[in-house]
C-alpha positions in Angstrom: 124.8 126.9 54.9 126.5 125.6 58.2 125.3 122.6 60.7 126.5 122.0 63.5 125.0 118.9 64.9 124.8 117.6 69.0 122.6 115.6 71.0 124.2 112.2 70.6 125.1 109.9 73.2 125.0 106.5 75.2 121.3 104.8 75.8 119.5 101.9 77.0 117.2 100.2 74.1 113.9 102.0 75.0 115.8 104.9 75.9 115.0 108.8 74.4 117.7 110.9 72.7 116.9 114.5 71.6 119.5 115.6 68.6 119.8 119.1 67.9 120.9 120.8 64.5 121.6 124.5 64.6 122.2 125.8 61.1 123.2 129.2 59.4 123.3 130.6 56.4 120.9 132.5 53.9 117.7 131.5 52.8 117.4 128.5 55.5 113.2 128.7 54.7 113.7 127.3 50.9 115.9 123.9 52.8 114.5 120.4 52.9 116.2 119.5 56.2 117.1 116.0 56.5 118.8 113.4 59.1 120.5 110.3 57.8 122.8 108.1 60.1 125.3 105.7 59.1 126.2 102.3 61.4 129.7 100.7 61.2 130.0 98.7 57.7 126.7 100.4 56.5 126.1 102.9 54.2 124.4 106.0 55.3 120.6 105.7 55.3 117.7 108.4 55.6 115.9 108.7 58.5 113.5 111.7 58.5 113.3 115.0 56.7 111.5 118.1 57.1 110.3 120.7 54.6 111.3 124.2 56.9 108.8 126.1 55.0 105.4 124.8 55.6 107.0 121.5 58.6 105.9 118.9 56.3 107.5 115.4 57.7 108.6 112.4 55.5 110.0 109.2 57.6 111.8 105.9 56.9 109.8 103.1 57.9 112.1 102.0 60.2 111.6 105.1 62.8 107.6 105.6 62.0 106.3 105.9 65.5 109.6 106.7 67.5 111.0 109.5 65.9 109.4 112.7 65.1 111.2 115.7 63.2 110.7 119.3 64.0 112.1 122.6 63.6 111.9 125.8 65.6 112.2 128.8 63.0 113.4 131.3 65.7 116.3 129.7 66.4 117.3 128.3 63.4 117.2 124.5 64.8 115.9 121.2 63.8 115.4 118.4 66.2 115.2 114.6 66.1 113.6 113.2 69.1 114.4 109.7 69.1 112.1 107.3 71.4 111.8 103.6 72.2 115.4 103.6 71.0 117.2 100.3 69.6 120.1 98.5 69.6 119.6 98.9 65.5 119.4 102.6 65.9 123.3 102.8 67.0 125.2 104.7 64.1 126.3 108.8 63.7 123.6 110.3 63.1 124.0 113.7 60.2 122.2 116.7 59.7 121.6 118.3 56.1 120.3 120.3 53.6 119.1 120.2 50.4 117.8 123.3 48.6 115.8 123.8 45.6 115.0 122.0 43.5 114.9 119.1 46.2 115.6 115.4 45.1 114.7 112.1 46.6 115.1 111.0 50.2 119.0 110.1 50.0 122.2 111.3 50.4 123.5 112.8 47.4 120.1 114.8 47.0 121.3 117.0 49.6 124.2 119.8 49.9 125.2 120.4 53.2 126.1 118.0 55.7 127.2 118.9 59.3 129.4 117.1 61.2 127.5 114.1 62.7 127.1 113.0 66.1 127.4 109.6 67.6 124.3 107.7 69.0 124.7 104.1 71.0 121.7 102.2 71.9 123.0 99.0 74.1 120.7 96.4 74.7 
């Protein structure tokens, strides 16, 4: 499986960000597709995952609310639209995968990682 991550950028706290996350690869319905981000000093953190089979969601507390995870199955993407952005939110934001059997909502559950893409929030 391949990701390939974009979306990131420069925003104003209460700012919107879209992040896209085109992957390919066999079997991309069985994935538990996940995005984690990691700030400077920080380890990296979940922030929302997404069950491709089925669109079941599963959130951090921290983005409840603001961000909402999909996927659109006919062109093999998964989205994070990111709303009522925070300074707090700044970090590179990562795309992955994690196929079955799936483990919890970290980062060494999952398998693939694509290349991350930077988001700023300034305040």
């Amino acid at each position: 499986v391949q990701l390939q991550a974009c979306g990131g950028g420069l925003v104003q706290a209460g700012g919107s960000l879209r992040l896209s996350c085109a992957a390919s690869g066999r079997a991309l319905s069985t994935y538990v597709m996940g995005w984690f981000r990691q700030a400077p000093g920080k380890e990296r953190e979940f922030v929302a995952r997404i069950i491709w089979r089925g669109g079941m969601t599963y959130y951090a507390d921290s983005v409840k609310g603001r961000f909402t995870i999909s996927r659109d199955n006919a062109k093999n993407t998964v989205y994070l639209q990111m709303n009522s952005l925070k300074p707090e939110d700044t970090g590179v934001y990562y795309c992955a995968a994690d196929s079955p059997p799936y483990g919890p909502a970290r980062p060494a559950s999952y398998d693939y990682w694509g290349q991350g893409t930077q988001v700023t929030v300034s305040s």
